[in-house]
Each structure stands twice: as structure tokens, then as C-alpha cells.
FIRO-438893 format. One line per field, with one value per atom (N, C-alpha, C): atom name; residue in three letters; chain; residue number from 1; x, y, z. Coordinates in nm, 3 decimals. Example, Ala and Ser with C-alpha at 12.3 -4.5 7.8 and 13.67 -1.06 7.14 Angstrom:
BEGIN
a = (N|CA|C|N|CA|C)
r = (ALA|ALA|ALA|SER|SER|SER)
c = (A|A|A|A|A|A)
k = (1|1|1|2|2|2)
xx = (1.319|1.230|1.320|1.285|1.367|1.290)
yy = (-0.569|-0.450|-0.330|-0.225|-0.106|0.003)
zz = (0.780|0.780|0.780|0.708|0.714|0.787)
This chain:
BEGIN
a = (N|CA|C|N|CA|C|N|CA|C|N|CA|C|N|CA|C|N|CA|C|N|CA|C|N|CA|C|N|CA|C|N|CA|C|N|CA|C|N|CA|C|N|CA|C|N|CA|C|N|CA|C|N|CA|C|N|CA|C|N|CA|C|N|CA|C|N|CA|C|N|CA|C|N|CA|C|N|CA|C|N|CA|C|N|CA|C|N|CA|C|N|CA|C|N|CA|C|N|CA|C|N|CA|C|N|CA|C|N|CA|C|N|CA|C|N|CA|C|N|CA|C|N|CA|C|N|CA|C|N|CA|C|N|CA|C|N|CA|C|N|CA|C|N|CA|C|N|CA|C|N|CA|C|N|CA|C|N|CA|C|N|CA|C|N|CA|C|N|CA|C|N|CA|C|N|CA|C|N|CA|C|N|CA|C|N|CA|C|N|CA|C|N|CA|C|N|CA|C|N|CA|C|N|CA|C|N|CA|C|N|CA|C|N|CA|C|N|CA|C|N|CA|C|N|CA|C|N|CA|C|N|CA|C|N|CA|C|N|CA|C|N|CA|C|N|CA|C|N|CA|C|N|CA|C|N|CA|C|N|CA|C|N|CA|C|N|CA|C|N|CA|C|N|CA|C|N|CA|C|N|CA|C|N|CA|C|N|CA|C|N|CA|C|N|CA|C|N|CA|C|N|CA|C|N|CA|C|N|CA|C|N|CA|C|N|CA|C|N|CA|C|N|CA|C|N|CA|C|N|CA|C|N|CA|C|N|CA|C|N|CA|C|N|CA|C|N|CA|C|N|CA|C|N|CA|C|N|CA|C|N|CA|C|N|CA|C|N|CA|C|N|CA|C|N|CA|C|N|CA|C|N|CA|C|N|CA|C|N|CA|C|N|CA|C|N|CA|C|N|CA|C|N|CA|C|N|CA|C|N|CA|C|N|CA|C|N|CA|C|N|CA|C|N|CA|C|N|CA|C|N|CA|C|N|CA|C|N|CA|C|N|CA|C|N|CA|C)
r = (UNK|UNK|UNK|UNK|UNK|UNK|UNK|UNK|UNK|UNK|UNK|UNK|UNK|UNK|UNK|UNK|UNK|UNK|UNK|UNK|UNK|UNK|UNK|UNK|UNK|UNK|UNK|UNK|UNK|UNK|UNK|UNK|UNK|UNK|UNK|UNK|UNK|UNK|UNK|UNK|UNK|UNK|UNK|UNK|UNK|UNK|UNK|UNK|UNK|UNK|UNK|UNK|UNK|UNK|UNK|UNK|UNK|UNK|UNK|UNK|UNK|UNK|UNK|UNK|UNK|UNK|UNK|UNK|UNK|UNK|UNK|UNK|UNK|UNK|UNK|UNK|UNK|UNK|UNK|UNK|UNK|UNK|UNK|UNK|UNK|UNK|UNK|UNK|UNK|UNK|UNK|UNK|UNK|UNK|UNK|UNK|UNK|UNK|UNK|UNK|UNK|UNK|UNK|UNK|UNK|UNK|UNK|UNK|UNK|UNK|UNK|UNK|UNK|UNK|UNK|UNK|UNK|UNK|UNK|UNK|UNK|UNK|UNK|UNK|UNK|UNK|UNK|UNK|UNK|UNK|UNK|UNK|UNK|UNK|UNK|UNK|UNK|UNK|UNK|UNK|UNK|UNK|UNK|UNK|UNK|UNK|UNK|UNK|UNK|UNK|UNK|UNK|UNK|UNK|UNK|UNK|UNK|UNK|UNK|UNK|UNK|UNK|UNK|UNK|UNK|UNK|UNK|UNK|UNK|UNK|UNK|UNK|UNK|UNK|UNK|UNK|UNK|UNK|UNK|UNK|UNK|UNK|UNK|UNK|UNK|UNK|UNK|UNK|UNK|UNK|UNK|UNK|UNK|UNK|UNK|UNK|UNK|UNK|UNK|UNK|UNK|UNK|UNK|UNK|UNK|UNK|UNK|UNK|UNK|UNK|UNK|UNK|UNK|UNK|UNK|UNK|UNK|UNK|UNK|UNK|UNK|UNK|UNK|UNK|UNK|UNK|UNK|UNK|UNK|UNK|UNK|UNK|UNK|UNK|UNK|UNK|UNK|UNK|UNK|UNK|UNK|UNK|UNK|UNK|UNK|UNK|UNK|UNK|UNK|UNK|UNK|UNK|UNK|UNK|UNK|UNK|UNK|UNK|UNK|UNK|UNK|UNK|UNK|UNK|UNK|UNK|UNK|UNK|UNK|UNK|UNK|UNK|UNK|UNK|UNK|UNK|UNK|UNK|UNK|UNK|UNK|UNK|UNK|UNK|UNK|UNK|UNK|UNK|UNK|UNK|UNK|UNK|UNK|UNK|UNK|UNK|UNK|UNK|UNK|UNK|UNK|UNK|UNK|UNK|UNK|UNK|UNK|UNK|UNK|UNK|UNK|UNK|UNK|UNK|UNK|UNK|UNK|UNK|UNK|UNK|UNK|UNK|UNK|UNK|UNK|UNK|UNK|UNK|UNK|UNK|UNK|UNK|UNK|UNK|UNK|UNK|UNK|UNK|UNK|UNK|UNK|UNK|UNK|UNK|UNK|UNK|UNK|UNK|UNK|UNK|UNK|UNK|UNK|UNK|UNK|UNK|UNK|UNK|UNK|UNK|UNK|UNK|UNK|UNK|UNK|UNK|UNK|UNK|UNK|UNK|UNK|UNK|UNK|UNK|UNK|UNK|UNK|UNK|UNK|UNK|UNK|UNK|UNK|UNK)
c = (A|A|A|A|A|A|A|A|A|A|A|A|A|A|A|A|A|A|A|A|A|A|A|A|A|A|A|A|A|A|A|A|A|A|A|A|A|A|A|A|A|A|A|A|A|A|A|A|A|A|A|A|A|A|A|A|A|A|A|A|A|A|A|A|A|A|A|A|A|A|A|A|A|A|A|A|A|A|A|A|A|A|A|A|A|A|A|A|A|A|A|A|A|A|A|A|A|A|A|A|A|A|A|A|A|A|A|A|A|A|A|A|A|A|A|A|A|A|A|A|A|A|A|A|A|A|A|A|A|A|A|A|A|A|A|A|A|A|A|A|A|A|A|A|A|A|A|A|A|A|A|A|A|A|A|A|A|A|A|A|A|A|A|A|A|A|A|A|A|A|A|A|A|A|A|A|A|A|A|A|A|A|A|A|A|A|A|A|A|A|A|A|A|A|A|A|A|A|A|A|A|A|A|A|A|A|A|A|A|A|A|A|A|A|A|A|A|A|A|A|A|A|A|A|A|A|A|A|A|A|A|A|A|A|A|A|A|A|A|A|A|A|A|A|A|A|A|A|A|A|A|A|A|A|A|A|A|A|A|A|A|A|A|A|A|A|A|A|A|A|A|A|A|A|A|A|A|A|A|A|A|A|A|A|A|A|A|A|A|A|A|A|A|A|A|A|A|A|A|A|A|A|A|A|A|A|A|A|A|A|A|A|A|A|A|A|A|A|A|A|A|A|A|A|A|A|A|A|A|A|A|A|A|A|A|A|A|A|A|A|A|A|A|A|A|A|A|A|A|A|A|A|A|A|A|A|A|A|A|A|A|A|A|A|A|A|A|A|A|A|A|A|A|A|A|A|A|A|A|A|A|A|A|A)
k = (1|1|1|2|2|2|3|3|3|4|4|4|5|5|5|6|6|6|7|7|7|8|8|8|9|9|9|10|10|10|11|11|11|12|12|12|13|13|13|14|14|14|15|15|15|16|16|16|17|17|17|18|18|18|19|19|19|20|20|20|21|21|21|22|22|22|23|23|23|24|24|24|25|25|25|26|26|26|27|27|27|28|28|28|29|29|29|30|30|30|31|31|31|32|32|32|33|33|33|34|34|34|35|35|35|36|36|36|37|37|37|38|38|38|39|39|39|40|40|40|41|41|41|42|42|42|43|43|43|44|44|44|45|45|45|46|46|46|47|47|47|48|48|48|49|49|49|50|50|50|51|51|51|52|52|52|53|53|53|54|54|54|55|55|55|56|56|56|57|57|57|58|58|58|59|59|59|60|60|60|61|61|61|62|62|62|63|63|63|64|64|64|65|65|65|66|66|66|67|67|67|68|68|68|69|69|69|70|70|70|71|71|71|72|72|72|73|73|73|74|74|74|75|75|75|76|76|76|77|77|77|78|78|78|79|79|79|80|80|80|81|81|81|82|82|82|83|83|83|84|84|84|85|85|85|86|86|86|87|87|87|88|88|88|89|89|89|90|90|90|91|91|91|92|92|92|93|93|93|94|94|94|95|95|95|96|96|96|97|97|97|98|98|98|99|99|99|100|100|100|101|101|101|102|102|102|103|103|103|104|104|104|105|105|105|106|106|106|107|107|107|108|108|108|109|109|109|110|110|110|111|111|111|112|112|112|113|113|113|114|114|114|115|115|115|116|116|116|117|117|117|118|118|118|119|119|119|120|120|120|121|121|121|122|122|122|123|123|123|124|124|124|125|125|125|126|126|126|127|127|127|128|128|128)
xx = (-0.229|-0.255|-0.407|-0.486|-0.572|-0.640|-0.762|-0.780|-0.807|-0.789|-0.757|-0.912|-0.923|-1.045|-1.143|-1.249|-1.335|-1.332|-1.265|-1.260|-1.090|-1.027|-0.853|-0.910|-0.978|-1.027|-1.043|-1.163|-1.205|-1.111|-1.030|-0.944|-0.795|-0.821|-0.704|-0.773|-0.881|-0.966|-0.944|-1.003|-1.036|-0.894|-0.809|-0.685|-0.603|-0.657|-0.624|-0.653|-0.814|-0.878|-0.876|-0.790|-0.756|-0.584|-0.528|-0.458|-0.449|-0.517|-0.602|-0.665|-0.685|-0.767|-0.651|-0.514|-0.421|-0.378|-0.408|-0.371|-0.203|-0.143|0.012|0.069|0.190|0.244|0.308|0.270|0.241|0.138|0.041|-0.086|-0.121|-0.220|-0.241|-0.390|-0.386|-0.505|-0.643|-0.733|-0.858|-0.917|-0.876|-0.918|-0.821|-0.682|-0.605|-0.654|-0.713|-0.713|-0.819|-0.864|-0.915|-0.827|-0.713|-0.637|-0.550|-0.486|-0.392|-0.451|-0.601|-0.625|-0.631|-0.660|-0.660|-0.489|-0.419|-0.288|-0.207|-0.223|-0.216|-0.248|-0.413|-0.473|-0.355|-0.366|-0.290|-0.102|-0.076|0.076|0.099|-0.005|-0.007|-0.055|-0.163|-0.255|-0.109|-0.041|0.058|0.174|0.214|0.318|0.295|0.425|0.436|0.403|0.246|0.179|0.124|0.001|-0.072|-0.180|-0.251|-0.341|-0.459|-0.494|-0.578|-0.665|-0.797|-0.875|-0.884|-0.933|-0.880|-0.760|-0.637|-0.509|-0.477|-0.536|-0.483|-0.523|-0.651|-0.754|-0.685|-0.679|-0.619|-0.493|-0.393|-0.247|-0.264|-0.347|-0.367|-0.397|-0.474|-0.573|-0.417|-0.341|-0.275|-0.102|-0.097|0.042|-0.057|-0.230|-0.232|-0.220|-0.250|-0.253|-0.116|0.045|0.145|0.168|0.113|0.162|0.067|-0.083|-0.060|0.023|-0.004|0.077|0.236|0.286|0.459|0.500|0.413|0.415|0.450|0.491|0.498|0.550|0.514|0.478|0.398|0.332|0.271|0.339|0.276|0.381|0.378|0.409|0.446|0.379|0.337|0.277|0.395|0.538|0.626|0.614|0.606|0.634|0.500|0.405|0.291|0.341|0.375|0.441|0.568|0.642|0.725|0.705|0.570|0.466|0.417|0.391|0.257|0.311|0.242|0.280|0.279|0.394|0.376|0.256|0.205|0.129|0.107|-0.010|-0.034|0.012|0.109|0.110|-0.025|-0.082|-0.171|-0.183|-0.244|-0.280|-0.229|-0.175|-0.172|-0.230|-0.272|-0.372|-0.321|-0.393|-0.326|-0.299|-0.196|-0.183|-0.289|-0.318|-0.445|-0.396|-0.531|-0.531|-0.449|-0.372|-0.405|-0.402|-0.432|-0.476|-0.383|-0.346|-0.250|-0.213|-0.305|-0.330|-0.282|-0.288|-0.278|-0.069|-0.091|0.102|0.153|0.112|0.181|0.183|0.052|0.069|0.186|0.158|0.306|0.405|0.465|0.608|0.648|0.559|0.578|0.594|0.534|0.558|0.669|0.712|0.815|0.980|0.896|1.040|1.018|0.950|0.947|0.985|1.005|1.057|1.211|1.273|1.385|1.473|1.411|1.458|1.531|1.381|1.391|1.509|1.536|1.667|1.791|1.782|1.925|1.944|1.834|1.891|1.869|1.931|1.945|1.889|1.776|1.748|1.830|1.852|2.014|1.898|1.778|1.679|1.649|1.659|1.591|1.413|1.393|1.215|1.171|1.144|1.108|0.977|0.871|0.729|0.750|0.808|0.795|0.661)
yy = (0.113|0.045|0.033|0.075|0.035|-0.104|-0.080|-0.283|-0.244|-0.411|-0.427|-0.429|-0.379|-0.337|-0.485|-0.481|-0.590|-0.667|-0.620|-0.629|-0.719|-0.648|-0.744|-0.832|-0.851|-0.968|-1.057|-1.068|-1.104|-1.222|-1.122|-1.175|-1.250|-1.264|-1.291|-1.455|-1.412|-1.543|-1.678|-1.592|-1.629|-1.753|-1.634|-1.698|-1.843|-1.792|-1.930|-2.071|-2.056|-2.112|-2.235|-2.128|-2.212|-2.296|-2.222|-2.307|-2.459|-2.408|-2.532|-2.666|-2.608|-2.738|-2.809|-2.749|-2.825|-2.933|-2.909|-3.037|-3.037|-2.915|-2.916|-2.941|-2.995|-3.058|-2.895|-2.956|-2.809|-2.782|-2.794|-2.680|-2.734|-2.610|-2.592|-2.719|-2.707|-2.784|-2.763|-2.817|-2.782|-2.644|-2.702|-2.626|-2.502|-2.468|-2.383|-2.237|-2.310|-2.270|-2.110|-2.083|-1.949|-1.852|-1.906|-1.835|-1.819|-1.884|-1.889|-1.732|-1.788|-1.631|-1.512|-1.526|-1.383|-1.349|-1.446|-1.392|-1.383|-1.419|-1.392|-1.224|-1.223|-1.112|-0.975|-1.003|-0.900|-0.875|-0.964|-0.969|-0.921|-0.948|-0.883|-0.713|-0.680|-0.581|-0.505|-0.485|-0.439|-0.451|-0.473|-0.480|-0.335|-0.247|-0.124|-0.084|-0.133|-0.129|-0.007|0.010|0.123|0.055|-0.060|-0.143|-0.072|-0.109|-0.022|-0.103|-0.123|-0.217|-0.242|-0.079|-0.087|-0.133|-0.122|-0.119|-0.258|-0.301|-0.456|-0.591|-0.537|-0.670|-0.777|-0.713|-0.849|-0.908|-0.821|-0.830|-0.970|-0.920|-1.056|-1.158|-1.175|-1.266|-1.338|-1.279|-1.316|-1.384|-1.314|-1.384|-1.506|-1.540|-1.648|-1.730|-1.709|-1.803|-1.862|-1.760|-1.777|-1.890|-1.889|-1.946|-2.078|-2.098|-2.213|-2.298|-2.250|-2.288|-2.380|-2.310|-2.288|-2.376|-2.394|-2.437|-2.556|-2.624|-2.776|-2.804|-2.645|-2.659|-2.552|-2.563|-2.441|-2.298|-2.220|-2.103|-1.975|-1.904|-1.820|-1.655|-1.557|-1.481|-1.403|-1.390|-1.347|-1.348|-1.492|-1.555|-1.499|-1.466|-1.422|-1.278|-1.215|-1.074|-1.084|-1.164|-1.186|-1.196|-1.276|-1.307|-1.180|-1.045|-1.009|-0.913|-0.893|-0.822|-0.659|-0.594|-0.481|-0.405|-0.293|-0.235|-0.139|-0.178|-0.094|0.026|0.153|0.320|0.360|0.436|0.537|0.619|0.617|0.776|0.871|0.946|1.081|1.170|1.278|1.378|1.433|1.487|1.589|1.752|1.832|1.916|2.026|2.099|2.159|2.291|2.332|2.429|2.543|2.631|2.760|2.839|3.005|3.047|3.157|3.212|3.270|3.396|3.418|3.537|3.520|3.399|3.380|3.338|3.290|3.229|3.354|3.483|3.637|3.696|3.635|3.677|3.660|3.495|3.433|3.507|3.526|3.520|3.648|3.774|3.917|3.911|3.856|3.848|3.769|3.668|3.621|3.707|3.830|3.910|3.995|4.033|4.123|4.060|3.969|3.858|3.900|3.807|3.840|3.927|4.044|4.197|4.242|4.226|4.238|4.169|4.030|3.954|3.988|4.091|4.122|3.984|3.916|3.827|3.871|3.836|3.869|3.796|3.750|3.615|3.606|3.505|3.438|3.387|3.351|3.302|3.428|3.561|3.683|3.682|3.723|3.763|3.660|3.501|3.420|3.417|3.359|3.359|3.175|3.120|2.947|2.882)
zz = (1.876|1.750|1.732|1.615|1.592|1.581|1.568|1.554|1.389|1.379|1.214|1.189|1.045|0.965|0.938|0.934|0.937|0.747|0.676|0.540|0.571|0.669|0.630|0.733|0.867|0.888|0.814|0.728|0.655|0.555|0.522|0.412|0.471|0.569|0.634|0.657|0.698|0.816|0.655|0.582|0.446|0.376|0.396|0.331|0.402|0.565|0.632|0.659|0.595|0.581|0.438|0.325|0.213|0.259|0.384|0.365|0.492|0.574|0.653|0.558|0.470|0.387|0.318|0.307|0.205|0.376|0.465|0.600|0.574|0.595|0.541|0.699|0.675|0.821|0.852|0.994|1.126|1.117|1.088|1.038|1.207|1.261|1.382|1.378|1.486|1.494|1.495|1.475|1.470|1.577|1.686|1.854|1.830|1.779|1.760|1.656|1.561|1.425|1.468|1.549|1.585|1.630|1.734|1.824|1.672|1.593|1.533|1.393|1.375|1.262|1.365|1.458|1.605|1.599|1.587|1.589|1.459|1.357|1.220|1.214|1.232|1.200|1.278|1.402|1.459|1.432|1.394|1.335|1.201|1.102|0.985|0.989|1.055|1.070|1.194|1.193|1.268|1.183|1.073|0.983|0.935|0.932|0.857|0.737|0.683|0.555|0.543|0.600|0.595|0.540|0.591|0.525|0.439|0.335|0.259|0.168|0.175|0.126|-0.007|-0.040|-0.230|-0.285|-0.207|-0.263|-0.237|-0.112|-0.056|-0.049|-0.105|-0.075|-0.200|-0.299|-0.415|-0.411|-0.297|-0.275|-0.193|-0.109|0.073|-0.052|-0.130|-0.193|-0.259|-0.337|-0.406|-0.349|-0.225|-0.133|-0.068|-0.075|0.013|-0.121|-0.209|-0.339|-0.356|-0.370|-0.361|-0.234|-0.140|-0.026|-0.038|-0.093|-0.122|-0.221|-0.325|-0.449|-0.406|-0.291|-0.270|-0.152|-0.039|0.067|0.090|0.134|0.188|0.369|0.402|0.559|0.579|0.690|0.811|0.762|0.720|0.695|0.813|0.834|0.933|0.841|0.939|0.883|0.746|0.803|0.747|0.658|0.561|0.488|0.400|0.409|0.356|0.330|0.434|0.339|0.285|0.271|0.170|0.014|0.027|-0.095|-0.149|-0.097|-0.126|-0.252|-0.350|-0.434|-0.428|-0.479|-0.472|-0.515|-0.463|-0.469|-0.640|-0.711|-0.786|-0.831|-0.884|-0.873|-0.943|-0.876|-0.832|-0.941|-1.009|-1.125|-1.029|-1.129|-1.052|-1.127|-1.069|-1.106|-1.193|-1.325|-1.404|-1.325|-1.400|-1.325|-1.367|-1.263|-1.225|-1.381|-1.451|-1.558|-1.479|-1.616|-1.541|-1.641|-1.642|-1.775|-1.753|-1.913|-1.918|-1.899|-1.795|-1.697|-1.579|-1.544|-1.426|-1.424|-1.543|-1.549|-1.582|-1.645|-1.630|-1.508|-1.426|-1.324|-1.186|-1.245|-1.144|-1.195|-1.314|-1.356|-1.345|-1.314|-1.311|-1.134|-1.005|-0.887|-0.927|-0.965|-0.945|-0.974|-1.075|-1.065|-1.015|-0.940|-0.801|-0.719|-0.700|-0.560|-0.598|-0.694|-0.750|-0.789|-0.828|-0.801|-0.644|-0.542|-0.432|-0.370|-0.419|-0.339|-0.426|-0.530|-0.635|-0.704|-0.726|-0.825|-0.958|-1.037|-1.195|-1.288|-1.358|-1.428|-1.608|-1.562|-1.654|-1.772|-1.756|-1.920|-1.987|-1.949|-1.999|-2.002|-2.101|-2.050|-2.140|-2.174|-2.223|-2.240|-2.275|-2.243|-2.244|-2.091|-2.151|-2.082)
């Protein structure tokens, strides 16, 4: 396992920190409260995410917000990814040009392929 990124540190240390201040019953204790983000950090940063700073940093931000907001005990890391919101979808790339030399080109190998295996094409000679 890798060690977790100095940015989900960060935001982890961060988030525990807002909920230390609500003094919610269980909350670890003062002397605890290091061991407890060391083991936060590594219990989350080991969850089957694929942690990703661009993609995650506002997610962590927003399940610790949920978890103060919601709480009325000590919460457990779980319970923070239960919170976290799904992830953004991703632009996807437009599909790459191609010129219409190059799409005669595919579609004439493509019936040389097809010839070669005796297949027959059932659209006829279309230009689509």
C-alpha cells in the first residue's frame, strides 16, 4: 500500500479537526486526537477509491461537512464514506477528426477483411 498523499492528509487532519471542536460524546481525547487522524488517515487512504486530489478534495470537504451537520456522536471513518458524494463524470474527449480519405480508406480495408472471411455486407455500398 502506498502512503497516503500529503494533500488527503491534509484534508483529512483538517476535517477532524472541525469535528473535534463540535466536543461530540466519544470524541477521542485531547492526547488521542493524533493517533486517532494517523488512523483515520490510513483507514480511509486504504478504502477502494483510487484517491485523487482533483476529483476528491471537495468530496472529503463535503462528507466532513455532512458528518458535522448529522452527527450527535464520535463518528467512525465508515460513516464518512458513506457521506461522500459521488464523484463528478469526466468530459470526455471529442472523437478524434478524421478526413474523408482516411474513412474510404477504413471502409475499402474493411471489405478486404470481409471478403477474405466470406462475409457478405447486408448495408450494400452506403457512404455513412
Amino acid at each position: 500500500m502506498t502512503q497516503p498523499a500529503q494533500w488527503f492528509r491534509d484534508e483529512i487532519f483538517n476535517g477532524l479537526a472541525r469535528l473535534l471542536v463540535l466536543r461530540l460524546p466519544s470524541a477521542p481525547w485531547e492526547e488521542e486526537a493524533e493517533y486517532t487522524q494517523q488512523t483515520w488517515i490510513e483507514v480511509l487512504w486504504a478504502a477502494p477509491i483510487g484517491w485523487d486530489q482533483e476529483r476528491d478534495t471537495q468530496r472529503i470537504r463535503a462528507a466532513f461537512n455532512r458528518l458535522a451537520a448529522g452527527a450527535d456522536r464520535w463518528p467512525a471513518p465508515r460513516q464518512m464514506l458513506e457521506l461522500l458524494p459521488e464523484r463528478a463524470q469526466q468530459r470526455r474527449l471529442p472523437k478524434p477528426p478524421m478526413s474523408q480519405a482516411k474513412r474510404e480508406q477504413n471502409r475499402a480495408r474493411l471489405r478486404e477483411m470481409m471478403a477474405e472471411l466470406g462475409i457478405q455486407s447486408t448495408r450494400g455500398d452506403r457512404n455513412a
